[in-house]
N, C-alpha and C positions, 0 to 999 in steps of 0.2 A: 499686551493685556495688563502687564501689573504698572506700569505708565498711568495709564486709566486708571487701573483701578487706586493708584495712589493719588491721582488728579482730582480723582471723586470726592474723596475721604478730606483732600487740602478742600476744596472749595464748601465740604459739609461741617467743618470747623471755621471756616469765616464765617457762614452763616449762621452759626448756633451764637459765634459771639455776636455778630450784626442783632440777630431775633432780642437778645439778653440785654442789651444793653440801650437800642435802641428808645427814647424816652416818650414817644408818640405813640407805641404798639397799642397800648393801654386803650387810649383815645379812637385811634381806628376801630378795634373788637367793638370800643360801647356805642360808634355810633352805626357802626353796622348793627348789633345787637338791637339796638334804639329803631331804627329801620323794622324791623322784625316786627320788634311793640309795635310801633304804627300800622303795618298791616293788617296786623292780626285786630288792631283795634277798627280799622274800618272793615275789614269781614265780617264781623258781627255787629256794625252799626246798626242796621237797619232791625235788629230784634228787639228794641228798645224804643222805636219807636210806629212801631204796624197801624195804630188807631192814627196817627197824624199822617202817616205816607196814604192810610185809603182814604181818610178826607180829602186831602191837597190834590191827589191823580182820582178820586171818586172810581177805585177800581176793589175790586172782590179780593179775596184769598190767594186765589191759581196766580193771581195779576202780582200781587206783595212776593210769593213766592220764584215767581220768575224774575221781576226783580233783583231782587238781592242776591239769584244764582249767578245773574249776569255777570257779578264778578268769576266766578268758576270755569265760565262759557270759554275766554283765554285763559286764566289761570293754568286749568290743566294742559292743554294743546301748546304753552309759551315753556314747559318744563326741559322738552329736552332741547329745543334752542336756548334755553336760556345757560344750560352748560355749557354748550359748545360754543356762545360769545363771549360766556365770563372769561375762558380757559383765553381766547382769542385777543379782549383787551382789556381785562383785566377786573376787577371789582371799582376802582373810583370813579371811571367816565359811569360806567353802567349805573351803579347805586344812586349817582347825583341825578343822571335823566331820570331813574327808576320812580325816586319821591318825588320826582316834577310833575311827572306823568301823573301818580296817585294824588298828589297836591289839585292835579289840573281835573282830572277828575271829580274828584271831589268838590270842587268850584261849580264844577256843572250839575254837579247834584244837589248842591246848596241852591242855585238860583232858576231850576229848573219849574219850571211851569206847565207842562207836559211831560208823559210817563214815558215816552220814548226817551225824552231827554235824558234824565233821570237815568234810564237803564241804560244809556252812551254813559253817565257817568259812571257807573258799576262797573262798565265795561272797559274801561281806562284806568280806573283803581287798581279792577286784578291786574291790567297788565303788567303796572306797573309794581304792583305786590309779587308779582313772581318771581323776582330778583330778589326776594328779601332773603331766605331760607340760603340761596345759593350765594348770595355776596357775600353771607357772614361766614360759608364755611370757606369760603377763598381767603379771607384776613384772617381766619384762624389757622387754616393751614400756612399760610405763605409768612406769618410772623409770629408764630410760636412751632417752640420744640413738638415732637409729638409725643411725648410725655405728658402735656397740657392738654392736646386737642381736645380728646374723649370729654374731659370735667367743662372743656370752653364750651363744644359743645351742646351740649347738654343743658348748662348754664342756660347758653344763647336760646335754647328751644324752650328753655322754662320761659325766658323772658317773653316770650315771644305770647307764651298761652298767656301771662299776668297781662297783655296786651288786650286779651279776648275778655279779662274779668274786668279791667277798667272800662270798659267797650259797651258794659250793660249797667249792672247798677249804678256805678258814679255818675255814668254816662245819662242816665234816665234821671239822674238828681240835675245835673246840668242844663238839661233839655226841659223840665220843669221852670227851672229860672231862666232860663234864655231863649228857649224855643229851639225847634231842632234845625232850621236854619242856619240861623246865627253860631250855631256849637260848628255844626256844617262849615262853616266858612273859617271857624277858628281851626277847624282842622285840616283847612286845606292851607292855611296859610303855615299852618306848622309841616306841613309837606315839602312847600318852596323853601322855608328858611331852612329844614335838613335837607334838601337840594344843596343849597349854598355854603353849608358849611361842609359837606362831606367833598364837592368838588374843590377847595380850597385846603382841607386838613389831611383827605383820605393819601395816602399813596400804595399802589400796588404789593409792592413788593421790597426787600433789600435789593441795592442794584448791583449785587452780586448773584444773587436766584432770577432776577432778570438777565442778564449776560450768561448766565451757566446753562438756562432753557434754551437760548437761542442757541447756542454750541452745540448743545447735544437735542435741537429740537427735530422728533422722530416725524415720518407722513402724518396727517390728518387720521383721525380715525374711522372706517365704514361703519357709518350710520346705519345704513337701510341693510347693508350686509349683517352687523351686529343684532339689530333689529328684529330679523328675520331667525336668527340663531333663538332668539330670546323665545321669540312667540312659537317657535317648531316647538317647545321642551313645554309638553302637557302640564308639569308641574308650576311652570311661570302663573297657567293664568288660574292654576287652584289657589296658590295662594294668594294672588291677587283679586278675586274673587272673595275669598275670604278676608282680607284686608280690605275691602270694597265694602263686605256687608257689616264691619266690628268698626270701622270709623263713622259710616252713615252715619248713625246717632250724634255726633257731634255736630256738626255742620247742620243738623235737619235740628234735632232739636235745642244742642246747646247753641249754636248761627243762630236758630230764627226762632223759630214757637215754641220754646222751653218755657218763656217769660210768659206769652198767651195765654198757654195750656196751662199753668202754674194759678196767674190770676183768674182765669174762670175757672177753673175746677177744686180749688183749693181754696180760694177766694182772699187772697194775699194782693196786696195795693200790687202795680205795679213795680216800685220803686223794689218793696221784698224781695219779690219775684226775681229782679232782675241779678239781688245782689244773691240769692240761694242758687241762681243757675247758672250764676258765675262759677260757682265752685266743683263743676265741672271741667273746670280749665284748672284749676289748682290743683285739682286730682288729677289732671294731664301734667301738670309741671311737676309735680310729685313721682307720680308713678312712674313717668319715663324713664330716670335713672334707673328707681328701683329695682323696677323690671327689668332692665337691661343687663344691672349686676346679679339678679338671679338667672337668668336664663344662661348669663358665663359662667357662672356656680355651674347650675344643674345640667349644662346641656343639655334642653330639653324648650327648646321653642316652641314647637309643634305641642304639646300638652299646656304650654304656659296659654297658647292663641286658644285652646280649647277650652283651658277653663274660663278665660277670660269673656268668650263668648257663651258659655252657661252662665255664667254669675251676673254678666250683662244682662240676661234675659229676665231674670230674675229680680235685680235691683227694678228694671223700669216696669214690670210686670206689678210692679206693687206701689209703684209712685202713679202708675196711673188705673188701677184698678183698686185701690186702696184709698178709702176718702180721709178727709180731715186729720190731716198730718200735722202732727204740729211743725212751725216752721224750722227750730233747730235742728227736727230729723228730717226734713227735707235738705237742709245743709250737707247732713252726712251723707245721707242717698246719693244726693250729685255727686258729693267729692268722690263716694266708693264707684259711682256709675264713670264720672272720668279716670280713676285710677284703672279699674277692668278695661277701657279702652285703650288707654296706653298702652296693651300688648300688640295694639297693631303694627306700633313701630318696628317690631321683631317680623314684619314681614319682609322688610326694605333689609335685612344681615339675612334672612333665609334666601331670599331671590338671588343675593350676591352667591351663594355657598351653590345654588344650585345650579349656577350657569358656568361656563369657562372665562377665566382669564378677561382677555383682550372685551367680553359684552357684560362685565360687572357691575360696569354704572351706567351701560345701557337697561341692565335688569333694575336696577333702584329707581330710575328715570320712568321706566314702563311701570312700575306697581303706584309709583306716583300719581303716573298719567292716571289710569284707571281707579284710583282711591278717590281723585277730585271727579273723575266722572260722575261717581256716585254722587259726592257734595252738591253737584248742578242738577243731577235729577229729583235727589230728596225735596229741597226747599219746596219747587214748582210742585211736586206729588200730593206733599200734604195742605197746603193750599189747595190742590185741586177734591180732595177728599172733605177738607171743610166745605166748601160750595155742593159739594154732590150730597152731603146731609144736612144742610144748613135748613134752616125749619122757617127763616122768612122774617127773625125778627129783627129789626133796625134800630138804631137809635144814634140821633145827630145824623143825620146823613149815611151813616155807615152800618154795614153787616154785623151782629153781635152771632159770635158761634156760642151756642151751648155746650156744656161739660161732656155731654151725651154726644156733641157732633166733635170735640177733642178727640173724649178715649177711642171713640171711632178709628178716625185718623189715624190716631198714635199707636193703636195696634201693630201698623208695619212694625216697631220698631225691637219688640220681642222677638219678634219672626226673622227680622236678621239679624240680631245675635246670633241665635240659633243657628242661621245659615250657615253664620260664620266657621261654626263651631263644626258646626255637616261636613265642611267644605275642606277643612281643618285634619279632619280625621283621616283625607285621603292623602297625606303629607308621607313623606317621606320622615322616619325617625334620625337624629342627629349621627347614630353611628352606621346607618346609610348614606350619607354627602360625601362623598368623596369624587367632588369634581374639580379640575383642575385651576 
């Protein structure tokens, strides 16, 4: 036993020199992080451009909104395979198919002609977007100390939102001058070429944490057994539930109809709109830390998700029931409506805390799955609520929704806060987890 355990400790000091020294580590983190940008940047492609996609496919709201869920449709369902192949071959095969795939995608969204095609394209982006989150945390584990992780981390996830804020407003300045095609193809071509450079620069691992997994590599892990462990414990799906109804708003309205509902209700060009509902992603790149280091402060996750879902109800309760805003307080609004949402992340360390051992990152994987559930039913919903108040008026060929057929809609999204908040209360307190 102390063989081992002194074999452990020699092979975890090659490593730490290997991590430290090595001069490429740098390079892998940013183009996985860069991966990350990209995704996130075509997630919320399609909210910057709604008035051209119902022209080009001459389809209604419910139609835009399913759409752009279609990335979701595998996003969520590709999460916990996508663990269990990274761990399998590693982060560099997977991340170079990964942008190929969302490159390839994307191609077919640029030159589609039909709305089926078009939603194949969506449908090939997420796939290939579902790698992104998890590839980057494979190269920050596998080539920094974990003294670093937490800050790479984190880093990585900011990058990832700044991906969601170049994705509308620049993105609606670009589409202006080029048309959303043409941007279309420029960003699928940027897909293949980080294909190509991540299959040529990336590497796995030190090939000393490769040889030391295989020596001591343990059985596969029970999936469906873990699985099954996770969804028995009532508390998995309260908070996920709760996590399900505090991130909706993002994806429903900063993804897609933040920008819509913005210009017609507010009466802001497009281009504004785009760039003030970006900053709901900035208030996710912000907050994320923040939150993260108070909730290790205060222990006290369970009250941070409850206020966070009050305050939520509250900011959007008044961006859309509150008229003629001016635009720099529409700025704050967003950044405070993404910074309150960022307590969602504190659902993904409570599901760990509340399950055993051996189903940890089957429970992160599972609040996952069901967060992007949500993401793929909101888009399609409010879409479909625009059509069901929509009063008939046209212009150019296309549907114009009124303010009145908005805050309609938009009503869900106070309601789940709120839910959140409901769902929240039925949590277990911090000096009740004590599961193993």
């Amino acid at each position: 036993m102390r063989d081992q355990t002194e074999e452990k400790l020699l092979w975890i000091a090659i490593l730490k020199v290997k991590m430290i020294k090595h001069p490429m580590r740098w390079v892998f983190w940013a183009l996985a992080a860069f991966f990350y940008f990209y995704e996130y940047f075509l997630r919320v492609q399609p909210s910057v451009i709604i008035p051209e996609l119902m022209s080009a496919f001459s389809v209604d709201a419910t139609a835009i909104g399913s759409l752009s869920a279609f990335y979701f449709y595998i996003y969520g369902p590709m999460q916990l395979p996508v663990g269990i192949m990274t761990d399998r071959y590693g982060a560099r095969r997977l991340l170079a198919l990964a942008a190929a795939t969302a490159g390839f995608g994307t191609l077919i969204f640029a030159v589609s002609p039909y709305y089926w095609l078009a939603s194949l394209g969506r449908f090939f982006m997420g796939a290939g977007s579902s790698f992104g989150f998890v590839g980057m945390l494979y190269i920050t584990s596998h080539w920094f100390a974990e003294k670093r992780r937490g800050l790479l981390i984190g880093l990585g996830g900011a990058i990832g939102a700044l991906g969601a804020v170049f994705g509308e407003g620049p993105l609606r300045e670009a589409v202006n001058a080029f048309g959303w095609r043409f941007v279309s193809l420029i960003l699928a071509g940027i897909g293949f070429l980080l294909a190509l450079i991540i299959a040529l620069a990336v590497r796995n691992a030190p090939e000393e944490m490769i040889a030391y997994d295989e020596k001591v590599k343990k059985e596969p892990p029970h999936i469906l057994k873990n699985l099954m462990i996770v969804c028995a414990n009532p508390y998995t799906w309260v908070i996920a539930l709760s996590s399900l109804f505090i991130y909706i708003f993002t994806p429903g309205f900063g993804g897609l109809w933040g920008i819509s509902f913005v210009h017609s209700t507010h009466g802001y060009s497009i281009e504004d709109a785009g760039f003030a509902v970006s900053m709901v992603f900035v208030g996710w790149a912000v907050g994320s830390p923040v939150i993260g280091k108070l909730s290790d402060y205060l222990r006290a996750k369970k009250l941070l998700i409850i206020i966070g879902g009050l305050l939520g109800a509250l900011l959007i309760a008044a961006v859309i029931y509150i008229p003629n805003w001016p635009l720099w307080t529409l700025y704050i609004l967003f950044f405070l409506l993404g910074f309150v949402s960022a307590t969602q992340l504190l659902a993904y360390s409570y599901a760990i805390d509340i399950n055993p051992g051996p189903t940890k990152g089957t429970a992160a994987a599972f609040i996952n799955f069901m967060t992007v559930v949500g993401a793929a039913l909101i888009q399609p919903l409010i879409g479909f609520f625009l059509d069901r108040y929509w009063t008939g008026e046209m212009s150019k060929g296309i549907r114009v929704y009124s303010p009145s057929d908005f805050k309609i809609a938009m009503t869900c999204f106070p309601i789940f806060f709120l839910l959140s908040s409901l769902f929240a209360i039925f949590l277990k307190k911090f000096e009740e987890l004590k599961v193993p």
